[in-house]
VOZA-32123 format. One record per residue (C-alpha): residue in one letter; chain; x, y, z. Coordinates in Angstrom, 2 decimals, padded with zeros to 5 digits. Each point is the difference from the previous one (the first is absolute). Layout:
! residues N
SITE res chain       X       Y       Z
SITE   A     A       X       Y       Z
...
END
This chain:
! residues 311
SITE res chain       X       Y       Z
SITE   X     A  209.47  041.48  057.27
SITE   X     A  002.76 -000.69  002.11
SITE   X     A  002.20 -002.96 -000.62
SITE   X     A -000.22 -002.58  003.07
SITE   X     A  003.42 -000.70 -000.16
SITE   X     A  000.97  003.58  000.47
SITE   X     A -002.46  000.11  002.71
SITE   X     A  001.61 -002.70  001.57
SITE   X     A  003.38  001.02  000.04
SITE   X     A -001.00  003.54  001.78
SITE   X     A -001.27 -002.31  002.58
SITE   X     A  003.01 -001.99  000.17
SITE   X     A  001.96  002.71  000.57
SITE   X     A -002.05  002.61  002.39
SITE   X     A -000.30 -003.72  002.19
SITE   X     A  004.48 -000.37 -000.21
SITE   X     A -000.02  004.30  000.99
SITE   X     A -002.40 -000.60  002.91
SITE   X     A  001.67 -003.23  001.30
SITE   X     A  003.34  001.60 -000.55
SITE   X     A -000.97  003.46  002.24
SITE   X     A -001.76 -002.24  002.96
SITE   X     A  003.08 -001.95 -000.14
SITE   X     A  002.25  002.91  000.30
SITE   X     A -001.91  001.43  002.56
SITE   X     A -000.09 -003.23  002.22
SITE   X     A  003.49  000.04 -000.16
SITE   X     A  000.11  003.40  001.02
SITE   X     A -002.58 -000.39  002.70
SITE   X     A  002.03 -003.31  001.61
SITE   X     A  003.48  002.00 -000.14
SITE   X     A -001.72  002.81  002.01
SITE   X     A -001.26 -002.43  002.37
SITE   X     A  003.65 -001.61  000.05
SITE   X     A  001.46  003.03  000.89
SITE   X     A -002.54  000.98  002.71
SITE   X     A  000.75 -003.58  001.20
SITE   X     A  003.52  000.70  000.16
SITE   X     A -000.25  003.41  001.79
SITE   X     A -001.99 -001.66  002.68
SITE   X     A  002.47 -002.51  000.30
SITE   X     A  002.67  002.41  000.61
SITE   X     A -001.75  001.84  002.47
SITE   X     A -001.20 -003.30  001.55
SITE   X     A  003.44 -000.95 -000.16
SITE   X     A  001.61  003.24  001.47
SITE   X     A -002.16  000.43  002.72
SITE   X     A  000.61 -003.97  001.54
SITE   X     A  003.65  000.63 -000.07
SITE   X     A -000.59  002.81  002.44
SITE   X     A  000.33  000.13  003.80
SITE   X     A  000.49  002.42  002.80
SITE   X     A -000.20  003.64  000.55
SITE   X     A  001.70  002.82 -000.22
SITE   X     A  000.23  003.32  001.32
SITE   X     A -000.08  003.01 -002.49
SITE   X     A  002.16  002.28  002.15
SITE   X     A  002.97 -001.92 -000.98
SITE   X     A  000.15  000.81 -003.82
SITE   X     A -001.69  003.30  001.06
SITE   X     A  002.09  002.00 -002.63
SITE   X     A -001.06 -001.49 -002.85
SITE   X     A -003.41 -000.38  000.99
SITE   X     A  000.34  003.79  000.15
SITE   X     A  001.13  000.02 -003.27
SITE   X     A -001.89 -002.37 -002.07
SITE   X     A -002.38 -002.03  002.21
SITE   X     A -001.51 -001.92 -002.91
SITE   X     A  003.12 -001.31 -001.21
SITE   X     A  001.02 -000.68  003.58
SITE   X     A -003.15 -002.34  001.43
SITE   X     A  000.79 -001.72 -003.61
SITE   X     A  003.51 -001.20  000.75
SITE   X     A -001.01 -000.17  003.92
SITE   X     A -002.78 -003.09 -001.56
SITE   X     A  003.01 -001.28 -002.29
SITE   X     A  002.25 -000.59  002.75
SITE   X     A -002.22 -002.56  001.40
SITE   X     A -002.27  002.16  002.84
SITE   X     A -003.54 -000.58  000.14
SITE   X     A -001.10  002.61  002.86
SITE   X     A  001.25  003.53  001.03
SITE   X     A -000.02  002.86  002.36
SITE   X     A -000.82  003.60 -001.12
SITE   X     A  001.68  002.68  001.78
SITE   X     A -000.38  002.92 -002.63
SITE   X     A -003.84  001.68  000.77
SITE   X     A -000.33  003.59 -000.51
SITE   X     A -002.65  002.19 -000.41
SITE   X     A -002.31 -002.97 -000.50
SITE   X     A  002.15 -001.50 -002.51
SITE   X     A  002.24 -003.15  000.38
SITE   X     A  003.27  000.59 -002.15
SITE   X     A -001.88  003.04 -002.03
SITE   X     A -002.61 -002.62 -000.80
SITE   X     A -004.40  000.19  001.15
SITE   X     A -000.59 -003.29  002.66
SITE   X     A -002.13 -001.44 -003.24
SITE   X     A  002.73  000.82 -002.58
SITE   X     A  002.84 -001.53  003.00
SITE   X     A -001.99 -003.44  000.53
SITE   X     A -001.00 -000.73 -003.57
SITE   X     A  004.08  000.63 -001.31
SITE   X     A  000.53 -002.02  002.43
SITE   X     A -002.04 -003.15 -000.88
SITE   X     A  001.27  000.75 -003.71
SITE   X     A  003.87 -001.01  000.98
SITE   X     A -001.91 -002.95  002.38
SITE   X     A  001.27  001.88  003.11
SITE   X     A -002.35 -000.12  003.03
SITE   X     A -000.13  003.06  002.69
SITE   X     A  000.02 -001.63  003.89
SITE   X     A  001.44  003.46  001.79
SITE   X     A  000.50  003.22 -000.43
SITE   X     A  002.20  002.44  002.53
SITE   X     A -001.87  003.15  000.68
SITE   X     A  002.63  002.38  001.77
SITE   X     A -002.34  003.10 -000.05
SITE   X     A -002.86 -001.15  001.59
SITE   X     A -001.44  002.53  002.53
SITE   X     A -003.57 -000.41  001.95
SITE   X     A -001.27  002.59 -002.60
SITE   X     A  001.24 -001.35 -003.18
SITE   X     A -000.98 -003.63  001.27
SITE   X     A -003.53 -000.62 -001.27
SITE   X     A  001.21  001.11 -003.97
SITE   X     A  002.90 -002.02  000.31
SITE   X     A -001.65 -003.17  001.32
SITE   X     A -002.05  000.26 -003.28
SITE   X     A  002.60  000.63 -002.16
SITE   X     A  002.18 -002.81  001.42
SITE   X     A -003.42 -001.80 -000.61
SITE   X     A -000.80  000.49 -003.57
SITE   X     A  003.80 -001.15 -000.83
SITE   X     A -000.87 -003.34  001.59
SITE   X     A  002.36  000.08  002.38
SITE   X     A -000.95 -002.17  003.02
SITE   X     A  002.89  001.22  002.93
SITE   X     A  000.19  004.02  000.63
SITE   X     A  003.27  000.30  001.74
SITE   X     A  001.20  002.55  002.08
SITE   X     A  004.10  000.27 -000.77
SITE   X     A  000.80  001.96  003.17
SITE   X     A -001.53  002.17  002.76
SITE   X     A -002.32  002.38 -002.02
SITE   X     A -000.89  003.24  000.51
SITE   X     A  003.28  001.73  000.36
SITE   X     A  001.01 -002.82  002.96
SITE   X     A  002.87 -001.54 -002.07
SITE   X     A  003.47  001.44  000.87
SITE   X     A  003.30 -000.76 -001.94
SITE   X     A  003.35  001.91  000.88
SITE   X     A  002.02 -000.33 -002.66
SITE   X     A  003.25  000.53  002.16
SITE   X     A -000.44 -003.42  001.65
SITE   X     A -002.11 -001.36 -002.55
SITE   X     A -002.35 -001.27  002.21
SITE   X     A -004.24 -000.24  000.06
SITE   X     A -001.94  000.97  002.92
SITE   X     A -003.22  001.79  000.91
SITE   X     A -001.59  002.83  001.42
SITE   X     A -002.82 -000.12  002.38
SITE   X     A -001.20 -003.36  001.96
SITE   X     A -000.38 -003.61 -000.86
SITE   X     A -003.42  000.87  001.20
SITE   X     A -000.77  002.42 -002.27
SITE   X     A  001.09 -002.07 -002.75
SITE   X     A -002.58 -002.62  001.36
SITE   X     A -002.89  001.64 -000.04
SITE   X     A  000.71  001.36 -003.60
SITE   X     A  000.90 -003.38 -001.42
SITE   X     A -003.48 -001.29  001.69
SITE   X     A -002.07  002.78 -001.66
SITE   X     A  001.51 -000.39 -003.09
SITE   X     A -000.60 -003.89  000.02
SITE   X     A -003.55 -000.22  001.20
SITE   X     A -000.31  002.78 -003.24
SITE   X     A  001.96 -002.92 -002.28
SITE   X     A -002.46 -002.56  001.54
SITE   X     A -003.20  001.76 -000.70
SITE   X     A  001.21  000.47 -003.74
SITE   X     A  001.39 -003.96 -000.50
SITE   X     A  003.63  000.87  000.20
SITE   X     A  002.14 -000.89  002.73
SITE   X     A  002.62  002.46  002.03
SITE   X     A  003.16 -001.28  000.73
SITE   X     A  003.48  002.11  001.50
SITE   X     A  003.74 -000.78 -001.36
SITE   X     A  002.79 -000.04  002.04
SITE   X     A  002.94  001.75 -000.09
SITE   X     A  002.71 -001.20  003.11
SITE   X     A -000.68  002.78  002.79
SITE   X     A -003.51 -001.49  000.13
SITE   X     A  001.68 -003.24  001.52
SITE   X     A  002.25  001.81  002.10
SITE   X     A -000.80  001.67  003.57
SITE   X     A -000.55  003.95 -000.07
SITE   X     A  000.30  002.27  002.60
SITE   X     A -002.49 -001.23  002.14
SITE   X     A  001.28 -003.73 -000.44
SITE   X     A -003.57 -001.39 -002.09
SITE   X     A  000.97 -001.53 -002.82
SITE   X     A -002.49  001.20 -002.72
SITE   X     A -000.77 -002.46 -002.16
SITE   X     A -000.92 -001.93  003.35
SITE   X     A -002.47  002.37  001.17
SITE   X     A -001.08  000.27 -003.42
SITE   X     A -000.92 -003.50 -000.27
SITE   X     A -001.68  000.18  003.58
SITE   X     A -002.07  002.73 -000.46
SITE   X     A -001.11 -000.20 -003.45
SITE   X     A -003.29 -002.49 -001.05
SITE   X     A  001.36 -002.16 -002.83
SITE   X     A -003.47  000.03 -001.60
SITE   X     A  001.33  003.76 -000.83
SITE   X     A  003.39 -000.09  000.09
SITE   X     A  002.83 -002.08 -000.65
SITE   X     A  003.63  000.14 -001.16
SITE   X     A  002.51 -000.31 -003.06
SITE   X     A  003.43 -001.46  001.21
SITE   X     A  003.01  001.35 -001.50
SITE   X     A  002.41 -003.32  000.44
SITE   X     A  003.32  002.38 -000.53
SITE   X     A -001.36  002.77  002.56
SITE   X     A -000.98 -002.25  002.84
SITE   X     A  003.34 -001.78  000.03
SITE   X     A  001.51  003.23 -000.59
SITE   X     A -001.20  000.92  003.34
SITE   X     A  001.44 -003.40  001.75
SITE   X     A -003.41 -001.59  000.13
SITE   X     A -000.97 -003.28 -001.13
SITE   X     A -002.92 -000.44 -002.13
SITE   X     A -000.84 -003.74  001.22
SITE   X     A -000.50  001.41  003.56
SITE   X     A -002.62  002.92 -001.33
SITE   X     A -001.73 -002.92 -001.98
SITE   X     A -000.15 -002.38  002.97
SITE   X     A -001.11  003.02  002.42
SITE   X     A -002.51  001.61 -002.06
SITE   X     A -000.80 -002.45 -003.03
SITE   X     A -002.42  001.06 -002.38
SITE   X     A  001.07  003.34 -000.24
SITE   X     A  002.64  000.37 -002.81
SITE   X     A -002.22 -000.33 -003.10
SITE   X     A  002.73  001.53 -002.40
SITE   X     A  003.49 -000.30 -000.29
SITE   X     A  002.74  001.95 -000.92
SITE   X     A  003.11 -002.30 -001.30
SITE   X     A  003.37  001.57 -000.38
SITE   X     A  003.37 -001.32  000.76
SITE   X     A  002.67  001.46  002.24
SITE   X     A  003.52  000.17 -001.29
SITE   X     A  003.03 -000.51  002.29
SITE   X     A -000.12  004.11  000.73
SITE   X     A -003.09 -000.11  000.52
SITE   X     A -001.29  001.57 -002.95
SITE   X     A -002.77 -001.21 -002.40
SITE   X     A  000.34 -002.55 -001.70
SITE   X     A -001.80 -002.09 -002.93
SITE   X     A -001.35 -003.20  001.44
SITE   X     A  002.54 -002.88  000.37
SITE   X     A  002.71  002.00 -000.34
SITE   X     A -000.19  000.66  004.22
SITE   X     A  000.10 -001.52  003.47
SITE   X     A -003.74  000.08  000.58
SITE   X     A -001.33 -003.47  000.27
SITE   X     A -002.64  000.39 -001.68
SITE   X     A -000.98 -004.02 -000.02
SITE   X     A -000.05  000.02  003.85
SITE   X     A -002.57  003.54 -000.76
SITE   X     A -002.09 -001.99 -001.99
SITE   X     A -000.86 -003.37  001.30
SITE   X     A -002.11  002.35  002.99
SITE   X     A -001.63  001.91 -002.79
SITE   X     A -003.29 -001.88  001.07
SITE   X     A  000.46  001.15  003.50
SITE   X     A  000.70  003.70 -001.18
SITE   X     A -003.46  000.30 -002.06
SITE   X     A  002.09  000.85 -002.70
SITE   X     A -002.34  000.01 -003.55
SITE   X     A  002.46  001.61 -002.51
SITE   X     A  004.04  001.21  000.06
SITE   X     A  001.46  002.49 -002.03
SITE   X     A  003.80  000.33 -000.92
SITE   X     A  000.96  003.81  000.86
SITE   X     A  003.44  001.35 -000.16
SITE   X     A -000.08  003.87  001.10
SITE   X     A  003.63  000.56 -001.64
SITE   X     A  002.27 -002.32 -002.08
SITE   X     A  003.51 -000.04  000.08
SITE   X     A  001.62 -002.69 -002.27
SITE   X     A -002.83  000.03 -002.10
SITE   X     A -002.24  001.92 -001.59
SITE   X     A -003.61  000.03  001.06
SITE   X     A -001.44 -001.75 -002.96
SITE   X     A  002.90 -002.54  000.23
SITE   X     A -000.41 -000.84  003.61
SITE   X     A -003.67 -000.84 -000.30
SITE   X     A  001.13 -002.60 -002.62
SITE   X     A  002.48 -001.31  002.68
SITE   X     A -002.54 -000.11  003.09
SITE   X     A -002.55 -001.72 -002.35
SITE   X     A  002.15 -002.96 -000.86
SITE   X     A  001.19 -000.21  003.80
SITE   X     A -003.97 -000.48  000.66
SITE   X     A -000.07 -002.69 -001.81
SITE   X     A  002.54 -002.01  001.64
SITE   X     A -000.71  001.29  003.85
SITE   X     A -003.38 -001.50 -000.85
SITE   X     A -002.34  003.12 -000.24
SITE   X     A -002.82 -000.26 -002.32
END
């Protein structure tokens, strides 16, 4: 017969093993919930402390090159939106639409616009899907499409081929497409577009006049339009609503590119009639750097945000 004082110690001590393992384990389970606190909290954290846009095509080099690693340190210098200009083939920066929009919520990085340079009246309809499935919500048009765009690189200067009236009726194709498909078509500006051609129209006028902003709208480039000796306050005031995206770069006393703040653009003047522009989102785009690289300058223009009063 067993002895009830043996029996009673076994039971003594399988009752300390148990309470010791679910007490272990607790511990275990709260420190994994700690630490699944904490990594929300940083996210959480992260993603409050950032504001603005910014356009892809100026760190285009190293998005070439590593676009992972890029969008990362694009989130950790403070933006919150951006603008893709790097679709090929279907892909955006080598990446599927899916694969594109669901990196991108990872590094808490939202996609507002995407620039879609190659768009032709054939390739349209896959593009528009594509552009789509990314969750993009602006398809841009960068310059006159379809083989319109000219550039002589003797005078450096932009132009295009064809009529203002050509260019119309594409843009309005293109946009009732974006409409029927929940995205919205917008054109950027370069400066001949503000400028009189041969025949003395100024494009983006008759742009804006012949175009129905249910399909189409536009994407002011700040640097481009004053480039051209126009004032964006008087576009606002005589065609407000139409300017849903910004472009923000600075102008540097040659007239170069420069990161925001460190120009003569008044940018505060720009902004207090961003109301009467339509203007939804702005991006930061620098198409070269000189004093800087491109990975420093965005640093610069997103500080200079802060204090112009962009948010």
């Amino acid at each position: 017969m067993n002895n009830p004082k043996n029996r009673m110690t076994r039971q003594f001590m399988l009752t300390f093993i148990l309470t010791a393992f679910l007490f272990v384990s607790c511990g275990e389970k709260k420190k994994d919930q700690q630490d699944d606190t904490a990594i929300a909290a940083d996210s959480l954290e992260t993603a409050d402390a950032q504001f603005g846009g910014l356009a892809l095509y100026t760190v285009r080099d190293a998005m070439g090159e590593d676009p992972k690693k890029t969008l990362k340190t694009v989130a950790e210098d403070g933006y919150l939106n951006i603008e893709a200009a790097g679709y090929n083939e279907g892909l955006f920066y080598g990446m599927s639409p899916a694969d594109f929009a669901a990196y991108l919520t990872d590094v808490n990085l939202k996609p507002i616009s995407t620039h879609q340079g190659s768009v032709t009246l054939e390739n349209a309809d896959q593009m528009i899907a594509d552009v789509k499935a990314a969750g993009f919500t602006y398809f841009v048009v960068p310059v006159p499409p379809m083989g319109m765009f000219t550039f002589d690189p003797e005078t450096q200067t932009m132009g295009m081929s064809g009529t203002v009236k050509e260019l119309t009726s594409i843009l309005n194709t293109l946009g009732e497409k974006c409409e029927a498909a929940g995205l919205q078509l917008l054109y950027h500006n370069h400066d001949f577009e503000y400028k009189p051609n041969a025949d003395g129209i100024v494009p983006i006028e008759y742009m804006l006049e012949n175009t129905d902003p249910k399909y189409v709208n536009f994407q002011m480039d700040l640097f481009w339009v004053t480039k051209a000796g126009a004032d964006p306050v008087a576009y606002f005031e005589k065609y407000p609503g139409r300017f849903k995206l910004w472009h923000v770069k600075d102008m540097d006393a040659e007239g170069r590119f420069a990161p925001v703040g460190e120009g003569s653009i008044d940018f505060a003047r720009i902004l207090a009639e961003k109301e009467e522009s339509g203007m939804q989102y702005y991006f930061v785009e620098q198409d070269m750097t000189f004093n800087h690289s491109p990975l420093e300058a965005i640093k610069i223009s997103h500080k200079a945000l802060e204090e112009i009063g962009f948010n």
